[in-house]
C-alpha positions in Angstrom: 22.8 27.8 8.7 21.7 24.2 8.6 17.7 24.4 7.7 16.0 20.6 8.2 13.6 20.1 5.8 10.0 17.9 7.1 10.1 15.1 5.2 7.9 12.5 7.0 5.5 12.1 9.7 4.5 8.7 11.9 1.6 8.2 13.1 0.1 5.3 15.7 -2.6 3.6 14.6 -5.0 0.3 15.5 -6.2 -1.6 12.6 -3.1 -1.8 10.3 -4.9 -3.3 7.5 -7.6 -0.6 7.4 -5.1 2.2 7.5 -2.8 0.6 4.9 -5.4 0.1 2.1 -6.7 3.7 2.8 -3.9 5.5 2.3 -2.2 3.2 -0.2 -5.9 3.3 -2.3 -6.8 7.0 -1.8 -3.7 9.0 -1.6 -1.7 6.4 -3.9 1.0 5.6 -1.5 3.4 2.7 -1.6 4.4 0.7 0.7 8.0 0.8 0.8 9.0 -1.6 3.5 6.7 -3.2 6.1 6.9 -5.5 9.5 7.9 -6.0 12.9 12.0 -5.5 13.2 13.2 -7.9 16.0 14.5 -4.4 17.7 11.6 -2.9 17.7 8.2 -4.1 19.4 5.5 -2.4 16.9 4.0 -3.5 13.6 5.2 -1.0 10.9 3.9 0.3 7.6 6.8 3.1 5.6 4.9 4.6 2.2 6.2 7.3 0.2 4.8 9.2 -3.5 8.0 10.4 -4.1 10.9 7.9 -5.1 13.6 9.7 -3.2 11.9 9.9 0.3 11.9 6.2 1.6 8.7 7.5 3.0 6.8 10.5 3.6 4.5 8.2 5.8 5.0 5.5 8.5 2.4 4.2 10.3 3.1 2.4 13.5 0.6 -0.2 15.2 0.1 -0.5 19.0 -2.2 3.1 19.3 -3.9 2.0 22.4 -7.7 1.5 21.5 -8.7 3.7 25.1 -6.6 6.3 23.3 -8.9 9.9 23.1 -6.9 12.2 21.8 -5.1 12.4 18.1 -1.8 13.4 18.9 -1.5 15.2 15.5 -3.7 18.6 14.8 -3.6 17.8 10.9 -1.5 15.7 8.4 -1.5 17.9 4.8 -0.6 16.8 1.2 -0.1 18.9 -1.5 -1.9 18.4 -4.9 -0.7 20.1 -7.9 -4.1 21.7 -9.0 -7.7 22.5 -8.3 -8.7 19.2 -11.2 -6.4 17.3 -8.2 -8.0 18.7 -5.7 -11.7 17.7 -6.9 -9.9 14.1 -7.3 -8.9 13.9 -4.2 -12.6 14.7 -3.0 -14.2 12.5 -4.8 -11.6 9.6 -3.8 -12.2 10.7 -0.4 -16.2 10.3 -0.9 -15.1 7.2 -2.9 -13.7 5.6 0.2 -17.1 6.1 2.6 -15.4 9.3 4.5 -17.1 12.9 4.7 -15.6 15.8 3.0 -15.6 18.4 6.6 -14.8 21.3 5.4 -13.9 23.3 1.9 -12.4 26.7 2.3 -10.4 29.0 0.8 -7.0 30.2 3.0 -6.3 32.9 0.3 -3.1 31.2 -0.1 -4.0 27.8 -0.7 -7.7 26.0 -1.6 -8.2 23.1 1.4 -10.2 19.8 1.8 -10.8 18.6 5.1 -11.9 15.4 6.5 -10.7 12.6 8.9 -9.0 9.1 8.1 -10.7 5.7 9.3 -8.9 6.0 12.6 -10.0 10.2 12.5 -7.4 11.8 11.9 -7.7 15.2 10.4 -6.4 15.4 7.0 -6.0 18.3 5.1 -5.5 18.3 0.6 -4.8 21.3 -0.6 -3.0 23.3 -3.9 -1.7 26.8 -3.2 -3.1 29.9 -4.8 -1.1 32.8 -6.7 -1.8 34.8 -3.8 -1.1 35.7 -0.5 -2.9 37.0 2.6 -2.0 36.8 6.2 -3.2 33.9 7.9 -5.3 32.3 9.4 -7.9 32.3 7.3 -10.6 30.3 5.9 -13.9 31.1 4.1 -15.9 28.0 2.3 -15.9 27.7 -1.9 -17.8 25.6 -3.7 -14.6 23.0 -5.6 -17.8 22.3 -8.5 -17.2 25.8 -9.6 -15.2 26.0 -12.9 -11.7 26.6 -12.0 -12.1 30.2 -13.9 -14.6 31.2 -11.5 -12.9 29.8 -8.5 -9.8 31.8 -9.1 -11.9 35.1 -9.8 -13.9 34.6 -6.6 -10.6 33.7 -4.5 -8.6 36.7 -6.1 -11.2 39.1 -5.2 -11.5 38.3 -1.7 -7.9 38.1 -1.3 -7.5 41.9 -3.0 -10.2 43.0 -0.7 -8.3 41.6 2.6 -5.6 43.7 4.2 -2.2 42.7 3.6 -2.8 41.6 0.0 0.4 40.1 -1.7 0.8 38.2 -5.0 2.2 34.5 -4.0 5.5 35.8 -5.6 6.0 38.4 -3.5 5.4 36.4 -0.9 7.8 34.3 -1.5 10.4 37.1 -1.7 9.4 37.8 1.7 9.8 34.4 3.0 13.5 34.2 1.4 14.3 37.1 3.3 12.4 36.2 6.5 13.8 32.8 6.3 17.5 33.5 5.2 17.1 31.6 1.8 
């Protein structure tokens, strides 16, 4: 069975320039390729992390500045590590926006907070454990890591449906034919 992997999102946006330097200065994108293509009417921005994605982001000018709604619930990147994570927050702080939220999903320890043009973005690292979802209780990220992972263990132990992140994985293979 053919399985598409997501590899990329696009978003609109209206200031260009703004949008660019955020993510380019606080998640350390690069812009791979950039501009107006005679076939297509739109201003356009492609950045990637990862050397073979072309990108992972495109931004797209021409989001209408009447436009209410964000189209997307939540754009996510993965860090590698709660020290990333606390990076990540302080870049975020760095850059003039609000951390929204910090909270635990038992499987995974999330920032929240909205982009200049407010989208919600979520950073987050996964945990060694598993419970069923959703989920979300607050931490405190200027605990040490030590205490973090105690705190977060025991609440996921004391949840129903308790799994290690392994076994949880297992599952998934089997759930998703993998």
């Amino acid at each position: 069975m053919i399985k598409p992997q997501l590899t990329h999102v696009g978003i609109y946006v209206r200031d260009m320039a703004k949008m660019r330097q955020f993510y380019t200065e606080v998640f350390g994108l690069t812009v791979t390729d950039a501009g107006a293509p005679p076939s297509f009417h739109l201003d356009m921005a492609f950045m990637s992390a990862n050397p073979d994605e072309h990108h992972q982001m495109v931004l797209i000018g021409g989001r209408p500045d009447e436009a209410t709604a964000n189209v997307a619930q939540q754009i996510s990147f993965l860090v590698k590590s709660l020290d990333e994570l606390r990076t990540m927050r302080d870049r975020v702080v760095a850059a003039g926006m609000q951390v929204r939220r910090t909270i635990t999903h038992g499987n995974a320890w999330s920032i929240y907070f909205t982009d200049p043009e407010e989208n919600t973005i979520e950073v987050y690292v996964h945990s060694p454990w598993h419970i069923p979802q959703p989920m979300g209780e607050p931490f405190d990220l200027d605990h040490s890591n030590d205490q973090i992972m105690a705190e977060t263990e025991a609440l996921c132990r004391s949840k129903e449906g308790f799994a290690t992140g392994a076994a949880r994985r297992a599952t998934m293979r089997q759930m998703i034919g993998g």
